[in-house]
TORKOL-4160 file (C-alpha; in steps of 0.2 Angstrom, whole numbers, padded with zeros to 4 digits, m for minus):
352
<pt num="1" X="0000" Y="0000" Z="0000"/>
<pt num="2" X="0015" Y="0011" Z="0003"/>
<pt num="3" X="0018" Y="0012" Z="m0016"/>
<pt num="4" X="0003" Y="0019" Z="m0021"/>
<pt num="5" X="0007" Y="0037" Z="m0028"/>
<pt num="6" X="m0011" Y="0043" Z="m0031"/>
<pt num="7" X="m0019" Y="0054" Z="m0018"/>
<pt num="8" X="m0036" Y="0057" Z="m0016"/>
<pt num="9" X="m0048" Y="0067" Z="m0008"/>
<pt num="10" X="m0065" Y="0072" Z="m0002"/>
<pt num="11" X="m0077" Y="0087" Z="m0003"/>
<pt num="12" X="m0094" Y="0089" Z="0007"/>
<pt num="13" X="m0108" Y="0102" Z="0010"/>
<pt num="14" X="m0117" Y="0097" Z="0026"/>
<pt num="15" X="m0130" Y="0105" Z="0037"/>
<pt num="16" X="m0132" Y="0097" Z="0056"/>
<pt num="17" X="m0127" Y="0081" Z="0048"/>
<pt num="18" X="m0115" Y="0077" Z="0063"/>
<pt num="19" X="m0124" Y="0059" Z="0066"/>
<pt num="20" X="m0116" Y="0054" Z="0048"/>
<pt num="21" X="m0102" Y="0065" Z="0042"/>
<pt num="22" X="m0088" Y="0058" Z="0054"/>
<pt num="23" X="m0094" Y="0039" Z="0052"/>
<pt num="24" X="m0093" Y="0045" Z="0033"/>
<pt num="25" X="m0075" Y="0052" Z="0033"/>
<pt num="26" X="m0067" Y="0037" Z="0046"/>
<pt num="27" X="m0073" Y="0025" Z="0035"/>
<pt num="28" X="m0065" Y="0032" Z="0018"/>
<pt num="29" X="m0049" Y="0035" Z="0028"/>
<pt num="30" X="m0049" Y="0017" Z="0030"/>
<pt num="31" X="m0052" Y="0016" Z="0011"/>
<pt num="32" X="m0037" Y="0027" Z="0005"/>
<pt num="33" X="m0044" Y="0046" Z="0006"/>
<pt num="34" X="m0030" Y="0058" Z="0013"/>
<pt num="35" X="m0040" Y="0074" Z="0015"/>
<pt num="36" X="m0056" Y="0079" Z="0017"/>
<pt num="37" X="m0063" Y="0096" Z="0016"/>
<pt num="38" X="m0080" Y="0099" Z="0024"/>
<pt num="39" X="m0091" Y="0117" Z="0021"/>
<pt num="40" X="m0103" Y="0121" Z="0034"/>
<pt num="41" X="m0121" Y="0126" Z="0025"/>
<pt num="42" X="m0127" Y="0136" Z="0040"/>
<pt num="43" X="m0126" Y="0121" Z="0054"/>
<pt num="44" X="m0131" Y="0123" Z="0071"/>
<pt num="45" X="m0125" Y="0108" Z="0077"/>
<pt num="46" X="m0109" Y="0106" Z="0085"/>
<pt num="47" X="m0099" Y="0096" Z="0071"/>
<pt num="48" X="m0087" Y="0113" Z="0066"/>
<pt num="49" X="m0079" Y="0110" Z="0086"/>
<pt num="50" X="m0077" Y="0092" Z="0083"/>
<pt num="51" X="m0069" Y="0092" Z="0066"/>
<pt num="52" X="m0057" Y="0103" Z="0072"/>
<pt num="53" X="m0049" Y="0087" Z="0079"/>
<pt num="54" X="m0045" Y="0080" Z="0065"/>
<pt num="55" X="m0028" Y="0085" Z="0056"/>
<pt num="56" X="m0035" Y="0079" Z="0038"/>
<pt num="57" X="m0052" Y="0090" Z="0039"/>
<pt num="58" X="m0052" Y="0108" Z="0032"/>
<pt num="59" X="m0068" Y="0115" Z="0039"/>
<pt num="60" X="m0074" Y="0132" Z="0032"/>
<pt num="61" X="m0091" Y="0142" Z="0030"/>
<pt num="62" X="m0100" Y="0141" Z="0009"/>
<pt num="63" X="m0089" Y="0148" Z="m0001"/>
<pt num="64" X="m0098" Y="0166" Z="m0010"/>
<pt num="65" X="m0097" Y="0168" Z="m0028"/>
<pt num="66" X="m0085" Y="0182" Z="m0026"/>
<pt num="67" X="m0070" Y="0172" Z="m0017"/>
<pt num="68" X="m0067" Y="0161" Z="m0036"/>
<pt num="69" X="m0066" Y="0177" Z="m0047"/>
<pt num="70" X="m0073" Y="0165" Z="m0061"/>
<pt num="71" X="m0085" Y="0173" Z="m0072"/>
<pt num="72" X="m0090" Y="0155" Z="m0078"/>
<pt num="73" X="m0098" Y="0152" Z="m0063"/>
<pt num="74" X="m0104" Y="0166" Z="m0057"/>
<pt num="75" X="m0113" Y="0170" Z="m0073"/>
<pt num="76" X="m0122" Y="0154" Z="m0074"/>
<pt num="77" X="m0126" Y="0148" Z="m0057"/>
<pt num="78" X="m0134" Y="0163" Z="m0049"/>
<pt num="79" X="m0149" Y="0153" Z="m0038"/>
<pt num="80" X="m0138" Y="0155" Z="m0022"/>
<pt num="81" X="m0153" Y="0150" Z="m0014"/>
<pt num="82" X="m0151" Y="0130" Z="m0020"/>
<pt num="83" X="m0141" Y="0119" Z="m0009"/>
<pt num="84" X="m0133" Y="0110" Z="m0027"/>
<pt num="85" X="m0128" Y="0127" Z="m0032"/>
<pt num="86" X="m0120" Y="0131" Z="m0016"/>
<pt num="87" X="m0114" Y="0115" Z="m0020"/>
<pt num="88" X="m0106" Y="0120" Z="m0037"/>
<pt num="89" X="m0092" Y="0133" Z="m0028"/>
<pt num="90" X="m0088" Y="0124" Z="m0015"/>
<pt num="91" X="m0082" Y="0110" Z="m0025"/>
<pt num="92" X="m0074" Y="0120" Z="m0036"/>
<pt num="93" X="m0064" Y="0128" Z="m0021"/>
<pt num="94" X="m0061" Y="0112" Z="m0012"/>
<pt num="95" X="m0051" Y="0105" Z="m0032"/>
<pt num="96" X="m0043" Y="0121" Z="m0032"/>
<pt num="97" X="m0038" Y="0118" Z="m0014"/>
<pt num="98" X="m0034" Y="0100" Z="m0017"/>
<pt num="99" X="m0023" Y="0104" Z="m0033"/>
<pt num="100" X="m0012" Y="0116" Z="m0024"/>
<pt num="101" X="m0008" Y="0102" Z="m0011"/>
<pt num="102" X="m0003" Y="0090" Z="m0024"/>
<pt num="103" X="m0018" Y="0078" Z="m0024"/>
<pt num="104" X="m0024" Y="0070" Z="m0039"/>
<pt num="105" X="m0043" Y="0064" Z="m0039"/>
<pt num="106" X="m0057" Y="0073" Z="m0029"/>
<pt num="107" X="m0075" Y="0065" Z="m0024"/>
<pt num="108" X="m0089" Y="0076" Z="m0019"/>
<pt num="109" X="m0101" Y="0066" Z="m0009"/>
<pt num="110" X="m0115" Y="0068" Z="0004"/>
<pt num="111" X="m0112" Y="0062" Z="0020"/>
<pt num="112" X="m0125" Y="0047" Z="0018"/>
<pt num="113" X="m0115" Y="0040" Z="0004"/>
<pt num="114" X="m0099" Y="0028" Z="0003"/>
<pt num="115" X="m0089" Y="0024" Z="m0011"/>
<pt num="116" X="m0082" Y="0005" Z="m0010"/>
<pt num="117" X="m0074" Y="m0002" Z="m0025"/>
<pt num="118" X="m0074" Y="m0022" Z="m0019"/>
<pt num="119" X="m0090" Y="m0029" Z="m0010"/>
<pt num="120" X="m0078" Y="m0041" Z="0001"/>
<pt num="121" X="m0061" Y="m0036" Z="0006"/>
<pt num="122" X="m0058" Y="m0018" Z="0013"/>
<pt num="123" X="m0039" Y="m0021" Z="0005"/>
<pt num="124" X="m0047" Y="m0022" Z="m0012"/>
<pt num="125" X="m0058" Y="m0010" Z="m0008"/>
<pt num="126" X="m0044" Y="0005" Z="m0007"/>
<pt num="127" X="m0051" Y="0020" Z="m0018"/>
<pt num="128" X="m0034" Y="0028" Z="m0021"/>
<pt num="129" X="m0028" Y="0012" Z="m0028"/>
<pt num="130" X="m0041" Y="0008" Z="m0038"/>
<pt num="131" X="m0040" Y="0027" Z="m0047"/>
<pt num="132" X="m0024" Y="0024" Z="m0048"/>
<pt num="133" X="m0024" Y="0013" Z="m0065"/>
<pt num="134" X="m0036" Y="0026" Z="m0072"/>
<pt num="135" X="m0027" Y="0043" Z="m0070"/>
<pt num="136" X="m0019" Y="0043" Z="m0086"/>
<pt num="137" X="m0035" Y="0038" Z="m0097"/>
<pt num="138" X="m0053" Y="0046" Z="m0090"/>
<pt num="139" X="m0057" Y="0063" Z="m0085"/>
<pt num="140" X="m0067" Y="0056" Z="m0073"/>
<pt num="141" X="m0073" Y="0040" Z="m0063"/>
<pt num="142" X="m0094" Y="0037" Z="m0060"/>
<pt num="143" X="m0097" Y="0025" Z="m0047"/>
<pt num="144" X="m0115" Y="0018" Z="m0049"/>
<pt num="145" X="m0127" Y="0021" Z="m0035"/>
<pt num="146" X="m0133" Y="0005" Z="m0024"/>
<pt num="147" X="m0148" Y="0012" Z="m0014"/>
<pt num="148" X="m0151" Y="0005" Z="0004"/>
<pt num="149" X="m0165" Y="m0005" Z="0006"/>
<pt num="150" X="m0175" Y="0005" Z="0022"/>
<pt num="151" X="m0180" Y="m0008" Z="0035"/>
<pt num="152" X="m0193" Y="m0003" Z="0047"/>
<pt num="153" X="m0183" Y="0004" Z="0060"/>
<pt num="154" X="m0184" Y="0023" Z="0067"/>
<pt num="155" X="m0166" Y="0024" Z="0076"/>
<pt num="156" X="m0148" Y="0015" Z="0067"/>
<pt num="157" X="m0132" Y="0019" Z="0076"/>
<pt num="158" X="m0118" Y="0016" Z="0064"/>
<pt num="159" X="m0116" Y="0013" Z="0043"/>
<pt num="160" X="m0114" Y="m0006" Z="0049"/>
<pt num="161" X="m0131" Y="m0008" Z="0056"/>
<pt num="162" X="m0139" Y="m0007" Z="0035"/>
<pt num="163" X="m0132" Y="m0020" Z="0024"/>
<pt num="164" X="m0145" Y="m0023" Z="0013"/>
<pt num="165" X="m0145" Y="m0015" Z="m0005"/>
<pt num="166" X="m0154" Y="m0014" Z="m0020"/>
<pt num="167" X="m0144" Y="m0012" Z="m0037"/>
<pt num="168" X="m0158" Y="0001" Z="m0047"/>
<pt num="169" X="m0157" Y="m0006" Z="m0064"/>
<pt num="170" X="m0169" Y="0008" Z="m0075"/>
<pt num="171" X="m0164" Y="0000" Z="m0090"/>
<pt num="172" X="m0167" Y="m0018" Z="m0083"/>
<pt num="173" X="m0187" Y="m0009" Z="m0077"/>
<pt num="174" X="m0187" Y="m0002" Z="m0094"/>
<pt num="175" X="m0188" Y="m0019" Z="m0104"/>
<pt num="176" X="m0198" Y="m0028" Z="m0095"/>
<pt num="177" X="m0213" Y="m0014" Z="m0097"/>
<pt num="178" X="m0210" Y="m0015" Z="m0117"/>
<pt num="179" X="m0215" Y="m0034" Z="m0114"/>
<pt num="180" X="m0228" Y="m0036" Z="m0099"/>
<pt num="181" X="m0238" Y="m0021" Z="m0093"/>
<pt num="182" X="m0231" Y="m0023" Z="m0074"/>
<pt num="183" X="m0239" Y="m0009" Z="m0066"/>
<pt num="184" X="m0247" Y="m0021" Z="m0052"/>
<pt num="185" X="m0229" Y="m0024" Z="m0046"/>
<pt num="186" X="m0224" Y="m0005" Z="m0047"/>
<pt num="187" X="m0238" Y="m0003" Z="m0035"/>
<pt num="188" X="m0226" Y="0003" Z="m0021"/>
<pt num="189" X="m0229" Y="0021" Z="m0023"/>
<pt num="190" X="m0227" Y="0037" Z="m0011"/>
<pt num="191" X="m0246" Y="0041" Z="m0005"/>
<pt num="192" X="m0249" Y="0060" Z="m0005"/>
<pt num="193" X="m0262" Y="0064" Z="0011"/>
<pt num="194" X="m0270" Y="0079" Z="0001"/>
<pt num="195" X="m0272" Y="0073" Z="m0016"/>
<pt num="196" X="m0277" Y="0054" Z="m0006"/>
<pt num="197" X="m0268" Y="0045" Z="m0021"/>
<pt num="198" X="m0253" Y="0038" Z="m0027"/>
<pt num="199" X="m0238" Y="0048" Z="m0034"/>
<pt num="200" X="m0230" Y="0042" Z="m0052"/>
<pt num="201" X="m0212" Y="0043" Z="m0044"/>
<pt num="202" X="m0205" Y="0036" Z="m0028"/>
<pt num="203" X="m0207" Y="0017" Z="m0032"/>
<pt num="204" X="m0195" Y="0007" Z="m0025"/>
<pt num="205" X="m0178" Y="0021" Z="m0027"/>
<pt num="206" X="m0181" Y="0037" Z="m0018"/>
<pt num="207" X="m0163" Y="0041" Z="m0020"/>
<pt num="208" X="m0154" Y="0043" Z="m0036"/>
<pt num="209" X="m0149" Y="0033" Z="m0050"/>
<pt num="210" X="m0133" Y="0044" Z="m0056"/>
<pt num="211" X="m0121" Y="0038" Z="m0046"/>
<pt num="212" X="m0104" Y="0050" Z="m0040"/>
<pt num="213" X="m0091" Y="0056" Z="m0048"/>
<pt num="214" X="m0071" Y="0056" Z="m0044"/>
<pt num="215" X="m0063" Y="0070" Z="m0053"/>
<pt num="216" X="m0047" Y="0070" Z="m0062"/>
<pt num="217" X="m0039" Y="0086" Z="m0056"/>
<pt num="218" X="m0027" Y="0088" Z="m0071"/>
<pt num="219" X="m0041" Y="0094" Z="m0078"/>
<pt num="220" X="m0049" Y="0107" Z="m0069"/>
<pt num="221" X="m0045" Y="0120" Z="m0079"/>
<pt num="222" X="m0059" Y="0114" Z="m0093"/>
<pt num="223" X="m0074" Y="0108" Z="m0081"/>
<pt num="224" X="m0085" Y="0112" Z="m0068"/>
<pt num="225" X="m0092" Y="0105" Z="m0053"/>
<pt num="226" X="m0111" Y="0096" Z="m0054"/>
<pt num="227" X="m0120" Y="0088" Z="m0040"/>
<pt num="228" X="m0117" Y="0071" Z="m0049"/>
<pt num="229" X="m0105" Y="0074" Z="m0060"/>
<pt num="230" X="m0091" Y="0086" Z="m0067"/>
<pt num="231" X="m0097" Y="0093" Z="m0087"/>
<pt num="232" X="m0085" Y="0104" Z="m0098"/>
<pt num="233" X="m0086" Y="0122" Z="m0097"/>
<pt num="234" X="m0087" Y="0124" Z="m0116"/>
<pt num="235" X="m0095" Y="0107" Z="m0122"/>
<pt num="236" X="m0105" Y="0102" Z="m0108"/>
<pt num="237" X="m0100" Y="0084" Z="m0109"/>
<pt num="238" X="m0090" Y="0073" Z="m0096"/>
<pt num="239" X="m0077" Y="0071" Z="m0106"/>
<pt num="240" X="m0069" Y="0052" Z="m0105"/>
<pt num="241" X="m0078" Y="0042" Z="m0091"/>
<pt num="242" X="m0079" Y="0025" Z="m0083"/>
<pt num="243" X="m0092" Y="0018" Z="m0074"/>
<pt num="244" X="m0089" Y="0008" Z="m0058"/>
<pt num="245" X="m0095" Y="0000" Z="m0044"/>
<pt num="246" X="m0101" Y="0005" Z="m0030"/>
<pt num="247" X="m0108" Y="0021" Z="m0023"/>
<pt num="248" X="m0119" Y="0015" Z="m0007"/>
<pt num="249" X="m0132" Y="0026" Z="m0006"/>
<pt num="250" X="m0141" Y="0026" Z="0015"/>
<pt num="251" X="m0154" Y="0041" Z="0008"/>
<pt num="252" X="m0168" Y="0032" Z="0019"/>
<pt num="253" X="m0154" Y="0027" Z="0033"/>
<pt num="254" X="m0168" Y="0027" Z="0046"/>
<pt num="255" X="m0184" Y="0036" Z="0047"/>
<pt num="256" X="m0176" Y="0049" Z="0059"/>
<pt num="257" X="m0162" Y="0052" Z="0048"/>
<pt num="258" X="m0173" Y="0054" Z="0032"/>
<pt num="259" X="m0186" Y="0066" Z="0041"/>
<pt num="260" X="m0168" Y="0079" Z="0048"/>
<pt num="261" X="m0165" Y="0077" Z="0029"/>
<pt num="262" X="m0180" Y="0085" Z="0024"/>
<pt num="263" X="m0182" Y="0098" Z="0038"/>
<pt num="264" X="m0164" Y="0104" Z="0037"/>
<pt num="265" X="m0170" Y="0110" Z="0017"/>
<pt num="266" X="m0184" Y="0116" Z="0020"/>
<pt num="267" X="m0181" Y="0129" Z="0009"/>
<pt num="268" X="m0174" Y="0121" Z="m0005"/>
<pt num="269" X="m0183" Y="0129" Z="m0020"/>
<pt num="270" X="m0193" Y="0116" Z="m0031"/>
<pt num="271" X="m0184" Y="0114" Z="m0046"/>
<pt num="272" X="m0167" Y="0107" Z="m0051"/>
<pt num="273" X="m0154" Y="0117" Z="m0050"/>
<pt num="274" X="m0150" Y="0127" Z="m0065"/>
<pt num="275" X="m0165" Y="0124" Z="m0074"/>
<pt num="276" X="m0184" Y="0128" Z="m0074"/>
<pt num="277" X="m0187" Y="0109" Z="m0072"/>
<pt num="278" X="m0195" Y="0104" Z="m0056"/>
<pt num="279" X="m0190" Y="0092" Z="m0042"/>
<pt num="280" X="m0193" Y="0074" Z="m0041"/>
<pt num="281" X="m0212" Y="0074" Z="m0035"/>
<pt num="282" X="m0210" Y="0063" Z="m0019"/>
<pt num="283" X="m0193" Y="0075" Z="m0014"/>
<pt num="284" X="m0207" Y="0089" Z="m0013"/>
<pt num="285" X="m0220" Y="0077" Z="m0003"/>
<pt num="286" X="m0207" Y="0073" Z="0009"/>
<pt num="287" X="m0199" Y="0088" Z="0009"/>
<pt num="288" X="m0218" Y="0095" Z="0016"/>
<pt num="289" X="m0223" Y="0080" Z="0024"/>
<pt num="290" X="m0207" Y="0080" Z="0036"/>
<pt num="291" X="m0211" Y="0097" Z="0041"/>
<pt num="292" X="m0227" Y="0097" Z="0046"/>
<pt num="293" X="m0230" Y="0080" Z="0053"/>
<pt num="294" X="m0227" Y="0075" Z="0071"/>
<pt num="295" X="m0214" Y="0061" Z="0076"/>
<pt num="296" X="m0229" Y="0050" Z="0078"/>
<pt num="297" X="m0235" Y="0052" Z="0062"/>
<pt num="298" X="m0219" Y="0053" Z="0051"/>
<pt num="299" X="m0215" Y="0036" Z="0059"/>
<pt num="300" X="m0230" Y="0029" Z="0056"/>
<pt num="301" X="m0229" Y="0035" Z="0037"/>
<pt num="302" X="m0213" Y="0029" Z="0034"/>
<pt num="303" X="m0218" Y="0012" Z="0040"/>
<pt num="304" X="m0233" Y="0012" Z="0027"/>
<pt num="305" X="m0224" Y="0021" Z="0013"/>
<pt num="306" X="m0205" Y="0017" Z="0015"/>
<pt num="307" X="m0202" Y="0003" Z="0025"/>
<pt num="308" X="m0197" Y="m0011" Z="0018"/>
<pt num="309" X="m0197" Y="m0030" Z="0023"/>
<pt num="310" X="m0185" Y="m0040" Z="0013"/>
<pt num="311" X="m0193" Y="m0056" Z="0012"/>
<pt num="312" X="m0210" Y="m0047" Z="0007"/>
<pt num="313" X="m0200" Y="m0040" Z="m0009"/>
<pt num="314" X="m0207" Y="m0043" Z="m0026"/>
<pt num="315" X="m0201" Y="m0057" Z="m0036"/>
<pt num="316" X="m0193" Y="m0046" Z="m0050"/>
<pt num="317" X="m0184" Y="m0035" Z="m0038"/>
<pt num="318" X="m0177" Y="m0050" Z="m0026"/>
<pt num="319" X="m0165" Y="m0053" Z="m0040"/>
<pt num="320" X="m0156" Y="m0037" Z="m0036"/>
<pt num="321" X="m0157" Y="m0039" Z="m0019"/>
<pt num="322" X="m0139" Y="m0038" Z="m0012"/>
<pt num="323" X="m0131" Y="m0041" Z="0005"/>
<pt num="324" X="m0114" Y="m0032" Z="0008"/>
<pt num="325" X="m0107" Y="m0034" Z="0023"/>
<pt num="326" X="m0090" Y="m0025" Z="0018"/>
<pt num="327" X="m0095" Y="m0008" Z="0028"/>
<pt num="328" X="m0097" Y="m0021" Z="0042"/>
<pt num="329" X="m0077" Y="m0026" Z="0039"/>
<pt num="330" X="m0073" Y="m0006" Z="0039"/>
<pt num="331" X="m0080" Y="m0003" Z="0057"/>
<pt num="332" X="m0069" Y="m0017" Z="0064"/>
<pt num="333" X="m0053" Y="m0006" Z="0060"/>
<pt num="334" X="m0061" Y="0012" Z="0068"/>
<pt num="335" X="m0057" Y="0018" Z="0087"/>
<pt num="336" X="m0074" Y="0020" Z="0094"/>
<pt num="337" X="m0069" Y="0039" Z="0097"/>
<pt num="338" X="m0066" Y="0042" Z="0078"/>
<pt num="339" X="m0083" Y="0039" Z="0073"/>
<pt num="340" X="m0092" Y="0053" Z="0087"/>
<pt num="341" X="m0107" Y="0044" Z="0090"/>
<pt num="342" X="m0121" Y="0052" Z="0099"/>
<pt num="343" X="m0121" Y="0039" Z="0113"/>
<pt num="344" X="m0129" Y="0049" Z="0126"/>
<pt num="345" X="m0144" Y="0055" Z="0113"/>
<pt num="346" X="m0162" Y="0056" Z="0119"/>
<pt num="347" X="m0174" Y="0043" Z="0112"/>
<pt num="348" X="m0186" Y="0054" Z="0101"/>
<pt num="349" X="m0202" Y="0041" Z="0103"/>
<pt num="350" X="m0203" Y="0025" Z="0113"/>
<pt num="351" X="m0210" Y="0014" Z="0098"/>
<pt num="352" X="m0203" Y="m0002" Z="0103"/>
C-alpha cells in the first residue's frame, strides 16, 4: 500500500449532519482518502468544534461567488438560494484547494454516501488504488449508485447496522414494461395525504440513480463541478468516463435520519438546479410532509410508505437484492472515538 502514488480526496456540503459526516470520513480514511474538506451550510450543530480534531479535515463556512473570481460560474449559477448550487463553488474551491496540495482525484459526496470499490475485502476496496490505473486515461470515474433498502426501523447507530442493498437497474425496469404491462408490481408508490392518491415517482428508489463522480484534477482547468458529476465548461459533456462499482447510497438510513434530511432543506426551491425543471415529485411530498407532521406520524408514514421488509419484496426485484457486509469489515478497523457517535442522545419516541 505504501507504493501507491495517487492521492485522493474528499469534498462535502453538510447541514447538522453530525450523526453521519464523521462515520462517513473514518470510513474512507480506512479506504485510501487523505484529505477531506468539509463546508458548513449554515449548521447549528456542534460538528465545526469536533472536526477541528482531525488533522486531515479543512472545515470552512459556503464559499460566496465572489472568493473564485470565475465569471463562468458566477454568470451561470446565480440561484444561491439552492443547496446543489451552493454545492457547485464549493467543490470548485475544495479542487482548487486540493490541486495546490498535490492531490490528484477529488469525490464530492453527501455524507450518507460511501464509495467502495470491492464488495468483500476492505484491501481491495482501497479507492486511491483503484484510481490509480485510471489517471492517465478518463477525465473522470462514475461510481453507480446502490440504494439501501430501508427496514422498518426509526433509530440505526452506525453505517454497519444497514447491509442490505438494492442495485436500481432503470434499463433492466425499462424492458420488462416493453414486454408485460407490470404496473401491479410497481404498485409501491409514495401516498400524497392531500391529493389521497398515489404519486407516479418514488417506487422502490427514492434516491438517485446517477451515481458519484471522482474528478481528475489535471483537468480542472476545462470543467465544472455538478452535483453528480463534473461537465466541460465549453461542451457540456463529461469528457472520458468510466463507470464503476459501488456508490452505497443510506438516503432512507432510518426514518429519523430521512425526516432531519427533509427539515434541514426546508427551503430548498422546487426545481433542479440550474434549470426551470421541477423536483422529483416525492422530494417535494417529503420535503412537506417531514415538516409538518409529528414524530408520531412521520413514523407511522414511513412504516406504510417506505419501510421495507426484505422477504416481502417482489419477485422481480429480489433478484437485485444484495447483501454487503464489507461496511461491516470497515467498522472493525475504527477507534470508537473516531466515529463521534451520539451515545448519550435522547430517544425521540418509545416505539418499541
Amino acid at each position: 500500500m505504501e507504493n501507491i502514488k495517487t492521492k485522493v480526496a474528499m469534498a462535502y456540503t453538510v447541514r447538522n449532519e453530525r450523526r453521519l459526516l464523521f462515520q462517513n470520513m473514518a470510513c474512507h480514511r480506512r479506504l485510501g482518502v487523505k484529505h477531506f474538506f468539509v463546508f458548513w451550510d449554515k449548521t447549528e450543530d456542534d460538528a465545526p468544534l469536533l472536526a477541528k480534531r482531525f488533522s486531515d479535515v479543512t472545515g470552512r463556512e459556503t464559499v460566496c461567488p465572489e472568493e473564485l473570481d470565475d465569471p463562468f460560474l458566477k454568470e451561470n449559477f446565480t440561484q444561491l438560494s439552492h443547496v446543489d448550487i451552493r454545492k457547485v463553488f464549493n467543490s470548485t474551491w475544495a479542487a482548487r484547494k486540493a490541486r495546490e496540495m498535490g492531490f490528484d482525484w477529488l469525490i464530492c459526496l453527501d455524507p450518507d454516501e460511501i464509495i467502495v470499490c470491492d464488495f468483500k475485502s476492505p484491501k481491495k476496496a482501497q479507492i486511491d488504488l483503484f484510481l490509480e490505473n485510471y489517471s492517465k486515461h478518463f477525465v473522470q470515474v462514475i461510481f453507480n449508485t446502490f440504494e439501501n433498502l430501508p427496514m422498518r426501523v426509526f433509530r440505526n447507530e452506525k453505517f454497519s447496522d444497514c447491509s442490505f442493498f438494492l442495485k436500481n437497474d432503470t434499463f433492466f425496469l425499462r424492458c420488462l414494461r416493453v414486454f408485460w404491462d407490470i404496473s401491479h408490481l410497481e404498485s409501491r408508490q409514495l401516498f400524497h395525504p392531500e391529493k389521497n392518491s398515489k404519486l407516479s415517482s418514488g417506487r422502490f428508489f427514492l434516491g438517485h440513480n446517477s451515481g458519484k463522480s471522482a474528478f481528475c484534477l489535471k483537468y480542472l482547468d476545462y470543467y465544472w463541478p455538478f452535483p453528480h458529476a463534473w461537465k466541460h465548461r465549453k461542451w457540456k459533456n463529461k469528457g472520458d468516463v468510466f463507470y464503476a462499482n459501488a456508490l452505497l447510497h443510506y438516503y432512507t438510513f432510518d426514518c429519523s435520519f430521512l425526516r432531519n434530511k427533509f427539515q434541514n432543506y426546508i427551503d430548498m426551491p422546487n426545481n433542479v438546479a440550474a434549470t426551470s425543471r421541477p423536483r422529483r415529485e416525492h422530494d417535494i411530498l417529503l420535503q412537506k410532509l417531514a415538516n409538518t407532521l409529528s414524530d408520531q406520524e412521520f413514523w407511522e408514514y414511513y412504516c406504510q410508505n417506505i419501510a421495507f421488509d426484505p422477504k416481502k419484496l417482489p419477485f422481480f426485484m429480489r433478484s437485485r437484492l444484495i447483501f454487503l457486509p464489507i461496511v461491516r469489515l470497515l467498522y472493525e478497523e475504527i477507534p470508537e472515538e473516531e466515529l463521534c457517535l451520539e451515545k448519550n442522545h435522547k430517544e425521540i419516541l418509545k416505539l418499541f
